[in-house]
C-alpha positions in Angstrom: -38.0 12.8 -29.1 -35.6 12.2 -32.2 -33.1 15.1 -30.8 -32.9 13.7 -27.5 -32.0 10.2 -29.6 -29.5 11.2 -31.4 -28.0 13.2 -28.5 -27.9 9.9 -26.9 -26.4 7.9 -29.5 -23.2 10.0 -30.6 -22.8 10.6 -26.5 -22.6 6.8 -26.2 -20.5 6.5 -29.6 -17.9 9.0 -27.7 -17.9 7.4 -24.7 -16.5 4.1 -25.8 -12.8 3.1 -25.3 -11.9 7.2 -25.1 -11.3 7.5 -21.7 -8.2 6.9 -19.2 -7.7 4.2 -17.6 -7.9 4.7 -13.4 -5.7 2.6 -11.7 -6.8 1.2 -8.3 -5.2 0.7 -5.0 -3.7 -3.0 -4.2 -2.7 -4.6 -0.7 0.0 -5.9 -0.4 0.4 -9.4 2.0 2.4 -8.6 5.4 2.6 -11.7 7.5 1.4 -10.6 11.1 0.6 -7.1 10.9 -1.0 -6.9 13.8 1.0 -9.2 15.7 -1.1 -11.3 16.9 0.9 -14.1 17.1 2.5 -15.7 19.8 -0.6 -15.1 21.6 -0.3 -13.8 24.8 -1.7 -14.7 27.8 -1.2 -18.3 27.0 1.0 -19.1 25.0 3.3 -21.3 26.4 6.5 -19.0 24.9 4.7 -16.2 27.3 5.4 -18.0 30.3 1.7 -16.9 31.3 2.3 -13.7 31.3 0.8 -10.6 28.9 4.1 -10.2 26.1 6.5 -11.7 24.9 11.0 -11.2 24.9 12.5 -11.1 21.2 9.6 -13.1 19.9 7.3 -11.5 17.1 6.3 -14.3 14.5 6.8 -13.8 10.9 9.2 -10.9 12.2 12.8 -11.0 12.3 15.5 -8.9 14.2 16.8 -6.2 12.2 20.4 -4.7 11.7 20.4 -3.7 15.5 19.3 -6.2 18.5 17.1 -4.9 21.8 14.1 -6.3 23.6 10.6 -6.5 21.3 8.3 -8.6 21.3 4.1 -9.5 21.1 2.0 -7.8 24.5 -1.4 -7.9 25.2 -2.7 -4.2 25.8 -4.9 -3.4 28.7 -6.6 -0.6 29.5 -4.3 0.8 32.0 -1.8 1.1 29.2 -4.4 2.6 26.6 -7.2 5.2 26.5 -10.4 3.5 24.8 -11.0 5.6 21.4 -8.1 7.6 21.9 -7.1 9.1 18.5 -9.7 8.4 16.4 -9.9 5.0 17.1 -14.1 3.2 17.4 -15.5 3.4 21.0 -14.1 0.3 23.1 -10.8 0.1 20.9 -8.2 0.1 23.3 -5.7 -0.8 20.2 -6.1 -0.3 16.7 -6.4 -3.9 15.6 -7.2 -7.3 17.2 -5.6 -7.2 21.1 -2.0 -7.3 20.6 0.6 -5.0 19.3 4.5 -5.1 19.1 6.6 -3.4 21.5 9.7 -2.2 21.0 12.1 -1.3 23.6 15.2 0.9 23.6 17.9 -0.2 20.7 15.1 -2.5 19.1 14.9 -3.0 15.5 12.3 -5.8 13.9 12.2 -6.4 10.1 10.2 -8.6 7.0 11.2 -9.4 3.7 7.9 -9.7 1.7 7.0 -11.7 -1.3 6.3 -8.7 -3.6 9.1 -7.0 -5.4 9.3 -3.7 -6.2 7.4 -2.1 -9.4 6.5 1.3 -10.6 4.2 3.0 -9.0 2.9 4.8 -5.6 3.7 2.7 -2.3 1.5 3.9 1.2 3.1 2.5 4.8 0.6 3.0 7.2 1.1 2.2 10.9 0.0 2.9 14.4 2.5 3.7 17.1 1.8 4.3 20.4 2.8 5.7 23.9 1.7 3.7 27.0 0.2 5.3 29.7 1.9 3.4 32.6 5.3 3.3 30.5 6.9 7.0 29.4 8.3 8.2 27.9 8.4 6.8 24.7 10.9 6.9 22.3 11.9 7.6 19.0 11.2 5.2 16.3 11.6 4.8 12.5 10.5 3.3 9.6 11.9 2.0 7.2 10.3 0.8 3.5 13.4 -0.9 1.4 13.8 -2.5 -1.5 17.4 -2.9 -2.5 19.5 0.2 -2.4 16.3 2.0 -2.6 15.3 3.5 1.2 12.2 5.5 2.2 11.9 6.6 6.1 9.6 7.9 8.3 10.5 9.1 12.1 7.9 9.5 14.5 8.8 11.4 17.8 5.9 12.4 19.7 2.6 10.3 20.4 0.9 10.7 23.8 0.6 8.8 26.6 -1.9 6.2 26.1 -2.8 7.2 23.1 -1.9 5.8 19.4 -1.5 7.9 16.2 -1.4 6.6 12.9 1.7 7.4 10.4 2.2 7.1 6.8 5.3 6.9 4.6 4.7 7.2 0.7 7.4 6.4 -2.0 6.9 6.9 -5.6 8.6 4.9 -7.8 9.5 5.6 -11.5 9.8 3.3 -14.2 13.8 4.3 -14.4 14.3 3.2 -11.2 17.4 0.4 -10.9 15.6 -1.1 -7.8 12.5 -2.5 -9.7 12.3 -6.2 -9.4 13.9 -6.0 -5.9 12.4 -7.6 -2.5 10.2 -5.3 -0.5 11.4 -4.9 3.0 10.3 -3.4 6.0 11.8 -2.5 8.8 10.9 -0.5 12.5 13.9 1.1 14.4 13.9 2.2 18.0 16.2 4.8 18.9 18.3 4.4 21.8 17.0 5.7 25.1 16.9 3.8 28.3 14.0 3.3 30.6 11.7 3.9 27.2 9.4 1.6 24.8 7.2 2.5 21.6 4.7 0.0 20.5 3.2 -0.7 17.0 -0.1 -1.9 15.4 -2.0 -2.7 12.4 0.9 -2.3 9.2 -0.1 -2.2 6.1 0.9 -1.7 2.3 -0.7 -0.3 -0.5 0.4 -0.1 -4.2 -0.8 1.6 -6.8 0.2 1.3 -10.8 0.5 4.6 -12.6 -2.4 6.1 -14.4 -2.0 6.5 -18.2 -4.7 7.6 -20.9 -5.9 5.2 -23.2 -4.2 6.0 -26.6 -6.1 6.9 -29.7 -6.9 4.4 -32.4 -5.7 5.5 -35.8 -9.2 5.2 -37.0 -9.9 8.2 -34.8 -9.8 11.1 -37.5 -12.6 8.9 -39.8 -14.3 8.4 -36.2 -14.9 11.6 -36.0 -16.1 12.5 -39.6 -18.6 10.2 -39.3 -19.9 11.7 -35.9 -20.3 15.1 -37.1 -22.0 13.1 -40.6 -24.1 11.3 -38.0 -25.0 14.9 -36.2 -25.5 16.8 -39.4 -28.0 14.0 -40.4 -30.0 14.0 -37.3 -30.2 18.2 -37.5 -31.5 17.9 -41.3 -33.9 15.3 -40.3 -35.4 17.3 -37.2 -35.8 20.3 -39.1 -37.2 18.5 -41.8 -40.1 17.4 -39.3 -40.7 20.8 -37.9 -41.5 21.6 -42.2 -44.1 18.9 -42.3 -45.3 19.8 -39.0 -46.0 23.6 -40.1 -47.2 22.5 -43.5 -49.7 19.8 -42.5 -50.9 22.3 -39.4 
């Protein structure tokens, strides 16, 4: 029983404050990721019908303007559970998503500036079924003359896919401190229309190794004294144990 004590006690003694530190992921706030809002049908901007023309709250036309705007999806322009997506689900989040049309770019400035670290885009763009082909679309994660894209090509129809763009940022990087910005692109192509869903942003910090105290050398001495002392004393115990036998 004393070995498996002092095994114990200079595993604990090791344990403390040695070890890196793990660095989890954050969200970062996007203001109508799902675009939800206007609501449609109802919303008196819908004119009663199921989307909306160059309306996307929170969302602001981008460098190039084209139709966009909020739609309700039904299931004659989605597959339930296509593409990994729960039983039911005819789109990835709530009932709306954004559509884009031919030429149309939407963007948001966000309230987080840029730091060091690892940044995730994730989004869902789809094809629909009763509207192909779709077209070209690209995303954009900015911050000021720094500029990470992703291009997504091919979906299929009535179907959604999921896409992430990752950028890595050092701690040399001129951009830090700058406004995070997001932006989607449609490519030109008449007659076409990609829609998006559920956007989202992760950050996280870089992982670095808690440093050594200085006391770490006398630390140490004292372990092995503290291990040395336990040994002595067990095998001192096994002597009385054979002598009093």
């Amino acid at each position: 029983m004393r070995k498996h004590g002092y095994l114990v006690t200079s595993l604990a003694l090791v344990g403390t404050g040695f070890c890196p530190g793990l660095a989890s992921a954050t969200s970062i706030t996007i203001n109508n990721p799902s675009f939800e809002s206007p609501s449609c049908p109802g919303d008196p901007f819908c004119g009663g019908g199921d989307y909306t023309v160059d309306a996307l709250t929170d969302w602001n036309p981008g460098t190039v303007t084209g139709q966009y705007g909020a739609q309700l999806m039904t299931t004659g322009e989605y597959t339930a559970g296509s593409d990994g997506l729960s039983p039911g689900l005819i789109v990835p989040d709530g009932s709306q998503g954004a559509y884009l049309n031919a030429g149309a770019t939407i963007d948001q400035v966000l309230t987080s500036t840029l730091a060091a670290g690892t940044y995730t885009l994730t989004f869902y763009a789809g094809e629909r079924a009763d509207y192909n082909p779709n077209l070209p679309i690209t995303a954009y994660l900015i911050a000021g003359t720094d500029s990470q894209s992703l291009s997504v090509n091919t979906i299929g129809v009535g179907q959604w896919v999921q896409e992430t763009l990752t950028d890595v940022v050092s701690a040399s990087d001129p951009n830090i401190g700058q406004l995070i910005e997001l932006e989607f692109v449609a490519q030109p192509s008449p007659g076409a229309q990609t829609d998006l869903d559920d956007v989202a942003l992760n950050f996280q910090a870089p992982v670095s190794a808690t440093p050594l105290p200085a006391t770490m050398p006398l630390f140490v001495g004292r372990l092995s004294l503290f291990g040395g002392l336990g040994y002595w004393r067990m095998r001192r115990d096994k002597v009385d144990v054979v002598e009093n036998a």
